[in-house]
Structures are given as structure tokens and as C-alpha cells.
N, C-alpha and C positions, 0 to 999 in steps of 0.2 A: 720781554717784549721783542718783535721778530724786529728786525732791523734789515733796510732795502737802499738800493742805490740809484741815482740819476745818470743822465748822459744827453748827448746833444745828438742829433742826424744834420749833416747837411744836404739840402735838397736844392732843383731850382725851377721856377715856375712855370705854370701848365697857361697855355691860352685859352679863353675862353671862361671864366671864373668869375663874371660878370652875374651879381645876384638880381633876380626878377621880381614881382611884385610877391610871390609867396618864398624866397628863397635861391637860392643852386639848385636845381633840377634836371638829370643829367639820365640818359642808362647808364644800369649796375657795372656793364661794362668800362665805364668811360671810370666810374668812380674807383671801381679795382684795379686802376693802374698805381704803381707803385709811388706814394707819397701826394697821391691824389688829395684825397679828403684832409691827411695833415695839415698840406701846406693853405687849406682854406679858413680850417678850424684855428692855424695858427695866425694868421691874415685877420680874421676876426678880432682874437683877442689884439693883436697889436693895437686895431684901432679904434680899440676901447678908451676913454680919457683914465687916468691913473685912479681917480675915485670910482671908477665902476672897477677895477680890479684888484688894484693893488693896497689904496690907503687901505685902513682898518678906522674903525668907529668905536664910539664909545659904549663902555657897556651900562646897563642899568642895574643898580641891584633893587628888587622889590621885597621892600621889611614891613613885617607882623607890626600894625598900628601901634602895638602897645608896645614897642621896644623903641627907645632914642636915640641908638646909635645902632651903628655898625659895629662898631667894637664889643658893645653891651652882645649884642646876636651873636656875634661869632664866640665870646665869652661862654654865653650860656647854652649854645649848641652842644648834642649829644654828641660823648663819643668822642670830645675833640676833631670835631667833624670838618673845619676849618685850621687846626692847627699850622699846619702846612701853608696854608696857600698866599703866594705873593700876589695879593689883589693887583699890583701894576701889573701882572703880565697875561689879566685876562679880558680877553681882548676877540669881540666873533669877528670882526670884519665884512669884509663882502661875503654873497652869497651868489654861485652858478647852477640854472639847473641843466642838466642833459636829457633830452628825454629821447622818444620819438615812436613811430606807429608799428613796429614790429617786422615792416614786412623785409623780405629776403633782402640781403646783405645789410641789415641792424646790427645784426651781432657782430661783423668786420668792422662797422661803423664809428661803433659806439667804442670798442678797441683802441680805435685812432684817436676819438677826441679825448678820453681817459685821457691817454697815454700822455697827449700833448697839450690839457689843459695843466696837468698836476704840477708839471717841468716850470709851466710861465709863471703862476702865482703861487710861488711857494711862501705856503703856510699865512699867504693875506686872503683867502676868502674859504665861505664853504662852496661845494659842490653838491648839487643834486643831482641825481643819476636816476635815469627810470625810462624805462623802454615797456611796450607792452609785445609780449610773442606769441608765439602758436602752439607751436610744437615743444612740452616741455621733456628737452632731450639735453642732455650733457654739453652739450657744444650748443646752446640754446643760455645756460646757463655760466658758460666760461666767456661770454662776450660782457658781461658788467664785470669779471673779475679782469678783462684789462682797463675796462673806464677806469676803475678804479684805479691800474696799476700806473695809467697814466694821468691820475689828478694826482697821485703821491707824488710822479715824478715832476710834476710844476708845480710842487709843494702848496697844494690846497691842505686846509687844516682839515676840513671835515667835509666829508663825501655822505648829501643822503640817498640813497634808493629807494628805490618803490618794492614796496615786499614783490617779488618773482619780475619784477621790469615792466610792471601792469600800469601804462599812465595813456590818458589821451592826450590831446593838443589842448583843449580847455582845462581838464585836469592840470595840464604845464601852469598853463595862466594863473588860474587859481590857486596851487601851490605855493606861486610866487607871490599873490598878493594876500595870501590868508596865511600860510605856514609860517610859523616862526618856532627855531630851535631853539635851544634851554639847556644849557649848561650849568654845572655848579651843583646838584642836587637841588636843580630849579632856580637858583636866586640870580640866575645871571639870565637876562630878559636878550635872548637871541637873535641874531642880526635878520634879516627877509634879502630872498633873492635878487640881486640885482641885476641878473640876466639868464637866458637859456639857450640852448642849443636845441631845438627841436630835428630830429631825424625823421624827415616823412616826404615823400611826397603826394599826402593825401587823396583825392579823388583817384589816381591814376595807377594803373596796375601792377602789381609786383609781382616778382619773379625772374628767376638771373637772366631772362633777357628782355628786362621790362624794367620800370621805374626807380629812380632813388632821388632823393632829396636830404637837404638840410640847408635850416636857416637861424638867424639870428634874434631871438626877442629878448626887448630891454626890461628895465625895472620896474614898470607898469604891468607886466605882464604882457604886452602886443608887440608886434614884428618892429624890429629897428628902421627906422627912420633913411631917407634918402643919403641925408648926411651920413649916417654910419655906411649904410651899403655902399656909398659911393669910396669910402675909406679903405673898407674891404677890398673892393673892386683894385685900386689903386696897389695897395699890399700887395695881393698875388701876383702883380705884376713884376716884383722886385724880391720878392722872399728868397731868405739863401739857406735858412735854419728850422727847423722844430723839435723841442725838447721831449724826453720819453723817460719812463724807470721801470722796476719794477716789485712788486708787492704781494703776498702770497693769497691766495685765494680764502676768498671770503661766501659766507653761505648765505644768500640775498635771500634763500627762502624764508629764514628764520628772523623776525624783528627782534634788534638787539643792536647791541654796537661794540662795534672790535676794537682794536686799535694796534698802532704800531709805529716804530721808531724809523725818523729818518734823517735826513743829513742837516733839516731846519728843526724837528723837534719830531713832535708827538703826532701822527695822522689819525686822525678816527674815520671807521665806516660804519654808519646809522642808518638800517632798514628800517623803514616804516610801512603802515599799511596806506597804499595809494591811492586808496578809494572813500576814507574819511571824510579828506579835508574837502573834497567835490562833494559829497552830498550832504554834509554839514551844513556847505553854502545854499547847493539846493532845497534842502529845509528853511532855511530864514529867507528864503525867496516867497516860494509858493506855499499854500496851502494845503498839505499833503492829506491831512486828514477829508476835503471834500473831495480831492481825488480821487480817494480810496473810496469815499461812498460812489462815484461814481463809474470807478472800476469793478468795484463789487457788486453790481447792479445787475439783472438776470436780462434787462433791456441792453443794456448796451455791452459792445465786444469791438476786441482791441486786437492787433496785431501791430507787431514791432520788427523790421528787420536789418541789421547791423552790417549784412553783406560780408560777412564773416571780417568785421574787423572790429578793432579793440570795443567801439562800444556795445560790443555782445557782455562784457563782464559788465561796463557800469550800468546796462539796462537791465538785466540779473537782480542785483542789488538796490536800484530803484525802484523798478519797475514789479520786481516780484515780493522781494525782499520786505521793502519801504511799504509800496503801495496796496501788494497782495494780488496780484494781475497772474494769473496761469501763467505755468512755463509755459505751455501750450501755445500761449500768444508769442512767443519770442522763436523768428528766423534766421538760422544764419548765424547764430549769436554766439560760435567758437571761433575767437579768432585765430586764423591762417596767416602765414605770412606770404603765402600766392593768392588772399582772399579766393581759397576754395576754388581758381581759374579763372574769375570770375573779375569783372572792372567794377570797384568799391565807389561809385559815382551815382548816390540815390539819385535819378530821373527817370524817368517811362522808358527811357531806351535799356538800362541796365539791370534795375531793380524788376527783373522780369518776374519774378517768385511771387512777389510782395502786389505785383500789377494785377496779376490775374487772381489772385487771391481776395483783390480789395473789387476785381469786379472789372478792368477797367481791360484784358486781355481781349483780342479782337479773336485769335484763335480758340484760347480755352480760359474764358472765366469762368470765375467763381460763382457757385448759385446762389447762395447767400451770403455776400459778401460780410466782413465787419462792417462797424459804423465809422471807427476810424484805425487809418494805417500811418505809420510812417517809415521812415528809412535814413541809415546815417552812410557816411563815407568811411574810408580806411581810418581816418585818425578822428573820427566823432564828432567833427568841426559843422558837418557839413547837414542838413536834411528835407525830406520832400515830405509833405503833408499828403494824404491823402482820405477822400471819405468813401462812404460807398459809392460806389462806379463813379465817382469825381474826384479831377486832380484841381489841388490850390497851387498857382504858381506862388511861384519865391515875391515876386512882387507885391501880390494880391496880401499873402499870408505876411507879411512884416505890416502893410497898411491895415490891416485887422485887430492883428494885435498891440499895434502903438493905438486903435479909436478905442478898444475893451481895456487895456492894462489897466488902467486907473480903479476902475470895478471888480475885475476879477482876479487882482495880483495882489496880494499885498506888500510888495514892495515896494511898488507903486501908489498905490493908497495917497501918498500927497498929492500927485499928479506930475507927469513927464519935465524933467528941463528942455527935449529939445527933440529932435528925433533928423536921421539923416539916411540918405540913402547914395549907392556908387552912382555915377553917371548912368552906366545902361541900362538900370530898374525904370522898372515904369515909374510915371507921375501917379501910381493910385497912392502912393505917400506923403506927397506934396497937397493933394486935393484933402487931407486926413489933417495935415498940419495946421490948413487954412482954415478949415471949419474949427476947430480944437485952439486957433490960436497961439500954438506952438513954434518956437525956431525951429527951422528947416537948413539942413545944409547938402548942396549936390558936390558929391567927391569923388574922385577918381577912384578904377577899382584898385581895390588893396587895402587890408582892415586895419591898417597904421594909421591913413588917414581918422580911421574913426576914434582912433585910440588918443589922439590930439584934441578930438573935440571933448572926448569924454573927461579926462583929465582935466580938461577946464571947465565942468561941471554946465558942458552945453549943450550935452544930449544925451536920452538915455536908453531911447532905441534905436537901430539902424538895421539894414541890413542888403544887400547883393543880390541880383536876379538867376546869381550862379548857387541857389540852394543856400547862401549862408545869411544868418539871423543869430542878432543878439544881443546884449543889452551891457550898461554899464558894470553887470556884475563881475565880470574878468575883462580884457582886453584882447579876448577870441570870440570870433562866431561860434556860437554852441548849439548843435545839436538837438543833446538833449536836451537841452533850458528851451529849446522850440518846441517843445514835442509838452513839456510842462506845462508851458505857454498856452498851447490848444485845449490842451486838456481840464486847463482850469479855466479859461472861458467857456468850453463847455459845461463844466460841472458848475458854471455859473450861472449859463443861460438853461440850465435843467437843474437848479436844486427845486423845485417845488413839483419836478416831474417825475424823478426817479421813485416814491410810491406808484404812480399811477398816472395815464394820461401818455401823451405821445411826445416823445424825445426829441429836441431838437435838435439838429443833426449838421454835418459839416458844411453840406450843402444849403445847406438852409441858411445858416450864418454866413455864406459868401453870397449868393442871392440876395441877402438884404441889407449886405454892406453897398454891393451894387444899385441899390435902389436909391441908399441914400446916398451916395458919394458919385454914381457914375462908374462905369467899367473900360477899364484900359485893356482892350484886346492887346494881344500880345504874344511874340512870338521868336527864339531864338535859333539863328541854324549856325551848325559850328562846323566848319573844314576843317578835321585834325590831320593832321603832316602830314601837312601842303610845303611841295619846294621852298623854301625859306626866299629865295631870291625871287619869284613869281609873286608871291605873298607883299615881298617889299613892292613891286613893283606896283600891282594892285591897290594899294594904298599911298603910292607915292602921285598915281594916274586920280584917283576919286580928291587928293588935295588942288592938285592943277586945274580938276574940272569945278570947283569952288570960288575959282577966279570970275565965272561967267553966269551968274544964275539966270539969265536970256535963255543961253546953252543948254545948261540943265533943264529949264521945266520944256525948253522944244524935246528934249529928248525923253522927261515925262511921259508929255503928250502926246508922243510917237508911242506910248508903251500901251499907256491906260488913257484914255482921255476922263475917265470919270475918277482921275486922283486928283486930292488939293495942291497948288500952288507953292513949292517950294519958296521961303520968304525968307529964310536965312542958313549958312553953311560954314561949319569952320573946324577948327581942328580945337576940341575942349583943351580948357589950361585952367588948372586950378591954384588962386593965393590964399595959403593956408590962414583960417583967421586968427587963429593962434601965435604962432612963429613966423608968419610971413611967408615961408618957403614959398616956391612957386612951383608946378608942378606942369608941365609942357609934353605935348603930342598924346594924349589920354583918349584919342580916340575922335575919328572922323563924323561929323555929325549933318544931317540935313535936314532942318525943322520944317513944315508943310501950315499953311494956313490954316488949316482946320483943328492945330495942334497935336497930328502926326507928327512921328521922329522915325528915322533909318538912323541906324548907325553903328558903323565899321570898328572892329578894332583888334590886333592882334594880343590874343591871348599869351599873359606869359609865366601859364603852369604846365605847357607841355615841355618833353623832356629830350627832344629831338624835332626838324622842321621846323614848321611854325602852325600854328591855329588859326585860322580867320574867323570871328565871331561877327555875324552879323544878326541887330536886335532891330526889331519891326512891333510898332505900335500905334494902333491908335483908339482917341479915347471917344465915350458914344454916352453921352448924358442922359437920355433918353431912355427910360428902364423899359418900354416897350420893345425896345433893340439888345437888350442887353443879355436876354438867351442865347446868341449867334454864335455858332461855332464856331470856335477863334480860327482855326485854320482858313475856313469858309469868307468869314469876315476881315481875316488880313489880306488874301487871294489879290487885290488888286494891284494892294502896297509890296508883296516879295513878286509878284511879275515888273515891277517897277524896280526894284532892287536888285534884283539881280540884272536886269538888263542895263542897269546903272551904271552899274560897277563893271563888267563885262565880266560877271562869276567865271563863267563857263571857259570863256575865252583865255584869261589869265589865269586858272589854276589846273584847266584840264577835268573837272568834275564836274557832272550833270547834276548830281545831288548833294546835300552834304552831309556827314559822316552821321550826327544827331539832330534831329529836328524835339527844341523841348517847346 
């Protein structure tokens, strides 16, 4: 057995280490500075409590009914197959996983947090490792052999990987709450992760002079909590150390498991295949076999596209594999770790390939478009619905699929606990809850928040106006689980169609959820880096002028006179109903009589500047009114918003970067 050694670095800390609602999000530059990402990755673990790392757990042994003892089974095990083993010292303890979205500098990355998880918890937890990449090139492949070398060196007992580093951000989740490892020649019932590392920073573009990220999720599977980030945040402030070793390379392509001796014992590395335990899940979800009659149907056609990031493999395997869907229908679907040049942020602005294809290009669409499209982001988390020449907002498509789940899911089948959405989504889910009877909860953005309600078994959909949807089955927004989602309400609201007769279609089903619930126009403009100090100012000026709502609707009324009556203004805060936590400055709001909303707030996924988001809605009960092109029909409320806020004035832009 190869035998490896630890050692310590000292370091001391970087300003600015402050983690956002998805994470540290930084450019590649800032992160390749020397002991960058260490001293953040070590900042985490420290302020971890001792049972997420370090204790170790009981193990279980599970014995054949007809044997009485423990003793009797190891007695009559083949082979002396047991002679050996001192049952006190088998022990799985915690479990970490490491993952992240592949794109350019993952394999530096993932090097660093190996290196300086293995040194901290030596030989009290396992390690999971799993990255998903592009380019399968040798230096592509030597970045999980220092994870590895550095979970040896913070004596993790066992490191798993993803066969070749192929994992999404939902596949993280679900890994940690489905996988469980097995030692023993199986009789030792294996400990489940108590936390991850994700490396991504999702929607936003890679490339060495472009995007990196990494963040922290708990034992639930969803992002760490205010409390832990805040701990983080604290640490980097003070960090003087990060522990490293090293350990000889290991072949991630091959499933199997190595192992090796170190200064606490025995390390193992166990490759697995990463795309199992995701679609395992995604079968005891959904209905795969009326999908499939649905996909195989000569009437209807599908298009898929991944924007060249990781969920090109698990739609492969779902989607073609599972379902039986042409490759044909799949865009994009190798992934790149510069997403092919290209910005991994499924909306109408970037997902240009998949737009005009579905019909909806103003320059060059498609003649025939399919009947339905969608699109994921860099780490799979993230997606946009589309039908022929019509887009579903993120809003609309989560209030769709929480009134159908019960019908056309069968995971659902009892009917929903609860269902939630971030502050800036529209109200078409709130109008969905009250009909249905449903708890409703409005949260700040950030899918921790959902991750608290779910856990206490109080909601079971949710989802974000920024593309993300999902459900109580991991504790990520998925993607692909939205795309399953549509696809089995439609193969719901057409099985009696696909012989014969006319298909009901995406648009169809958003048309007649409008009819009966009412449509919330709706409309998001985003300023991406914008001066950071402009930005604050901006927002510091729309709090002050909330002192005076006299003020405000004169200055309405100076804008539009035919807009409604601002009647209330504040700055959201959210108490957790769970934990109590409180949750303060979540975003600038001005609610309008006729139950219009404006509302401000800096985005904090971008990776340099700042973001200004501003969301514009309003709702029209009236299904005579409810064909109005949203841009058309919000026209009154963003001349009022912008003139509001004094856009132009305070950031220097006449337009904003994305209009979704």
C-alpha cells in the first residue's frame, strides 16, 4: 500500500471573502491569486460545528433474518470473510462532497479544496469529489488527483468521485441526500453526506477572464444558511493556516476503489458512476414511460438545449437514453468549460440558438418550430420553458406546475404540503395557492430559504423569477426536474390525443391557466456592472424617498398619470418560520393600488460591480385583457420606474444590459 505525507502552509487573509446569496463569486483572476480559494475553503470547514466534521457516527450492521447473532454470521461467513475485523474500529463518520460545474479554472480549484479538506478532517468523514469538464485532456484529468491528494492530506477516510468529474449542482444535492456508501462487503450501512462544496458559478460565463465561484451546502443538500456564511465571512477575516499532502494519482475514469496508507490509517478513493443516483431519483418522480409515449409521438417535437454546459450528458441519458427523444433534439449538449463562448444563462437574451429554433427570433426564426423547447444554465440548476413561438416566464411556469402536480406527477399524487416563492416572482403563485388552499410562503431570494421550509415538510414546490424551479425532491433548483415537470403535464393533458386529434400545446396550457387564475404581466430589466458605489447609491436614494408617499405618487403622476396609486413602500425583511432567523434589506418594494409591484434590488450572483434588478408587474383578472403583450402592457409601469428611481441618472445607462 503506497504510503503519503501531510504538512501545514501558512497564509494570511484576502479582503473581500464575504459569501452572497449563491456563494463567493469572484473573476478567475482574483481567485488565482496565491492561497486564494485555500484560505476560503479552509474558513468553511472551520465553521463547520464539530458533528458536521469531525465526530464520527454509528455504524449499522444489516443481518440475513434468519441469523441471531452477529457472531453466528461472521461464524458462518465464507472464507473466513470476517476473521479479521475489529468491529470497534468500523466507523463511516461524516460525509463531504466537492463538486462543481466544470468551467475554466475547476481543475486549479478542485486541487485546492482536495488538498485542504483532507489535512482538516483526518480520517473523521468521507469525501465526495466530482466535477463535471469539457475538454477530456490530461490536465483535465489531474485536477481530481489533487482533490484527492488533498482530502488525504486533512485525513478524510474516503474520497467518492464521480466517474470522469461529470456532476451537476442538483446531482450534488441528490447525491447527498440519496447516496449512501457500504463498506464491509456491504454489512456496514454507510454514513450520507453532511456537506458540499460546489464549484460553480452557474448562469455566468467562464473563461480565464470571466467567472468562478464556490459555495457552501449543508446536510440537507441546499446552500448553508446565514448563520454558517456569516461564520465563514468572520474566519477569512482572521485565517493564519491551511493544511495540504500528497497522494499518488488515481484513475477517476475507471469505477473502483483504491486505496492507501497514511499518517491516520487507511484512505480510500471510490469512483462511481455520477449519473445513477440522479436519475434513479428522476424515475421515482415522474412517469417516464407516458413521457416516452409522448416523445415518441410523430405529432409532437422537442428540442433541448444545455448551452454547452454539464447538462448536455444528463439530458443524453434522460432524455434520449431513458425517454427515447433523438439526439437530434439535443443543442449544445457537450459541455465546454468556456460554454463554447457563449453566456450559460437559459433566457431570450442568450439562449439565442434554442430562440429561433423554437420560433420566437425576430431576425431568423424557425419555420417550423417544435412544440416544445427548453434550456438549462452552466451547472443544470437553472431553466427556461419554451413552446412554439411562445416563452413561459419563470413565474407563470412554477404557478402551472404547483395547480397540475397533483394530476400529472406522481410524486405528488397525495397533493402538495405548501408551495413558496422568492420575493421578486410574481403573485401568479400566490393566486394558485389560494384557489388550491395551499400554504404560501414569500422568501427572499436564495434557495436556502426554501430549503428550511422544506425540511419542515411545508412546501413542496417553489420557485424564483430568475429561471429557477423545484421541488422538495433535493434542496436545488433543478433544471431538469422542470423540463420533466412540463413534459408530464403535457403528456397528461394529451394522453387521449397522441393517436389522433390535435395536441395540446404549451401555449395552450398557459392561456388557460390565465383564464382561470388571471395573468400577472411581468417584466425583469437587469443592469450588469454597474459602478458598485452608483448602485449603492441608487438604492440607498429609492429607501429615503419611501419616507414620503405624498412625494412618490406626485412624482408618479408627473410620469404616467394613468398609473395606480402607490399605497405602500418598504424595504422586504423576512422571519424565518422555521428558525426565526430574520432576514433584512431583501430588496426595495413599492406596492400600487390596483396590486402592481416595482421592485429594486441588487443582485448578488454577479462576479465583479454590481447588478441592479429591477422587477415590474402587474396583475389583469380579466381574461379579455390577458393576450396583451407584456412589454406593451407594462409600458406605463417601467416609464414610472425608471423615472422613479432616476435609472438613467444614477447609473449612466439608457438601457439595461437584459430585458427578460
Amino acid at each position: 500500500m503506497v504510503l503519503f505525507n501531510v504538512s501545514r502552509v501558512e497564509t494570511t487573509p484576502f479582503d473581500g471573502q464575504k459569501p452572497g446569496t449563491s456563494g463567493l463569486r469572484k473573476k478567475v483572476k482574483v481567485f488565482k491569486q496565491p492561497n486564494y480559494l485555500e484560505n476560503f475553503v479552509q474558513s468553511t470547514l472551520n465553521a463547520l460545528t464539530p458533528q458536521k466534521v469531525r465526530v464520527r457516527e454509528q455504524f449499522v450492521l444489516l443481518l440475513p433474518e434468519e441469523v441471531a447473532s452477529l457472531d453466528d454470521h461472521i461464524a458462518s461467513s465464507p472464507l473466513g470473510l470476517y476473521s479479521s475485523l475489529n468491529l470497534s474500529q468500523i466507523d463511516e463518520g461524516a460525509t463531504l462532497v466537492v463538486s462543481g460545474d466544470g468551467r475554466y479554472f475547476s481543475k486549479d480549484a478542485i486541487q485546492a479544496i482536495s488538498l485542504t479538506t483532507v489535512l482538516y478532517c483526518m480520517l473523521d468523514y468521507e469525501l465526495f469529489v466530482g466535477y463535471w469538464f469539457c475538454a477530456r485532456q490530461p490536465e483535465d484529468i489531474l485536477c481530481h488527483f489533487i482533490i484527492i491528494k488533498m482530502a488525504a492530506g486533512n485525513g478524510v477516510r474516503r474520497v467518492w468521485v464521480g466517474q470522469d468529474g461529470l456532476l451537476s449542482t442538483p446531482a450534488v444535492s441528490a447525491v447527498i441526500r440519496e447516496r449512501v456508501g457500504v463498506d464491509v462487503s456491504q454489512l456496514v450501512s454507510g454514513s450520507r453526506a453532511t456537506g458540499a462544496f460546489i464549484l460553480t458559478a452557474s448562469h455566468n460565463p467562464g473563461g480565464p477572464n470571466e467567472d468562478f465561484g464556490i459555495k457552501y451546502n449543508m446536510e440537507n443538500g441546499g446552500p448553508a444558511p446565514e448563520g454558517i456564511t456569516d461564520k465563514i465571512y468572520e474566519n477569512t477575516k482572521t485565517i493564519k493556516e491551511y493544511l495540504t499532502a500528497d497522494v499518488p494519482d488515481v484513475d477517476i475514469a475507471a469505477i473502483g476503489v483504491t486505496s492507501f496508507g497514511g499518517p491516520e490509517g487507511q484512505f480510500d478513493v471510490e469512483v462511481f458512476d455520477s449519473a445513477s443516483d440522479y436519475v434513479k431519483l428522476m424515475k421515482s418522480i415522474f412517469d417516464f414511460e407516458s413521457i416516452r409515449k409522448l416523445l415518441s409521438s410523430q405529432k409532437f417535437t422537442f428540442c433541448y438545449d444545455a448551452l454547452h454546459g454539464v447538462a448536455g450528458a444528463y439530458a443524453k441519458r434522460i432524455f434520449v437514453e431513458e425517454l427515447g427523444a433523438q439526439e437530434s433534439s439535443l443543442l449544445n449538449c457537450v459541455p465546454k468549460e468556456d460554454f463554447g463562448g457563449g453566456h450559460p444563462d437559459p433566457n431570450l437574451t442568450y439562449a439565442k440558438e434554442l430562440v429561433a429554433r423554437m420560433g420566437l427570433s425576430k431576425s431568423n426564426p424557425e419555420a417550423e418550430p417544435p412544440e416544445f423547447g427548453a434550456a438549462a444554465d452552466g451547472d443544470a440548476d437553472r431553466n427556461m420553458i419554451l413552446g412554439k413561438r411562445f416563452f413561459v416566464t419563470p413565474s407563470d411556469s412554477v404557478a402551472i406546475i404547483a395547480a397540475n402536480a397533483a394530476q400529472a406527477i406522481p410524486y405528488f399524487s397525495a397533493g402538495l404540503n405548501g408551495v413558496a416563492r422568492s420575493m421578486p416572482t410574481s403573485a401568479a403563485l400566490d393566486v394558485v395557492a389560494k384557489d388550491l388552499k395551499l400554504k404560501f410562503f414569500e422568501v427572499p431570494t436564495g434557495w436556502k430559504f426554501f430549503g428550511n421550509l422544506m425540511d419542515a415538510g411545508l412546501c413542496s414546490v417553489c420557485g424564483e423569477e430568475s429561471f429557477g424551479t423545484g421541488s422538495d425532491h433535493i434542496r436545488e433548483k433543478d433544471g431538469i426536474w422542470a423540463v420533466l415537470a412540463w413534459l408530464s403535464i403535457l403528456a397528461y393533458k394529451n394522453k387521449d390525443n397522441l393517436g389522433g386529434g390535435k395536441l395540446v400545446t404549451v401555449e395552450e396550457i398557459v392561456r388557460n391557466h390565465w383564464a382561470t387564475y388571471g395573468r400577472h404581466y411581468y417584466t425583469r430589466y437587469d443592469y450588469e456592472n454597474v459602478d458598485a458605489g452608483a448602485a449603492k447609491e441608487l438604492m440607498a436614494y429609492l429607501v429615503k424617498l419611501q419616507s414620503s408617499l405624498a412625494e412618490v405618487n406626485e412624482i408618479v403622476s408627473g410620469i404616467r398619470s394613468d398609473v395606480s396609486k402607490v399605497v405602500h413602500a418598504d424595504e422586504f425583511e423576512y422571519k424565518d418560520p422555521v428558525d426565526g432567523s430574520i432576514s433584512k434589506h431583501q430588496g426595495i418594494r413599492y406596492l400600487f393600488q390596483d396590486g402592481s409591484r416595482l421592485v429594486f434590488r441588487l443582485s448578488g450572483t454577479g462576479s465583479e460591480g454590481a447588478t441592479i434588478r429591477l422587477y415590474i408587474e402587474q396583475y389583469e383578472k380579466d381574461s379579455s385583457k390577458t393576450g396583451r403583450d407584456s412589454q406593451d402592457a407594462l409600458a406605463p409601469l417601467v416609464a414610472v420606474a425608471l423615472g422613479l428611481s432616476k435609472m438613467q441618472e444614477f447609473t449612466g445607462r439608457s438601457a439595461p444590459t437584459v430585458i427578460t
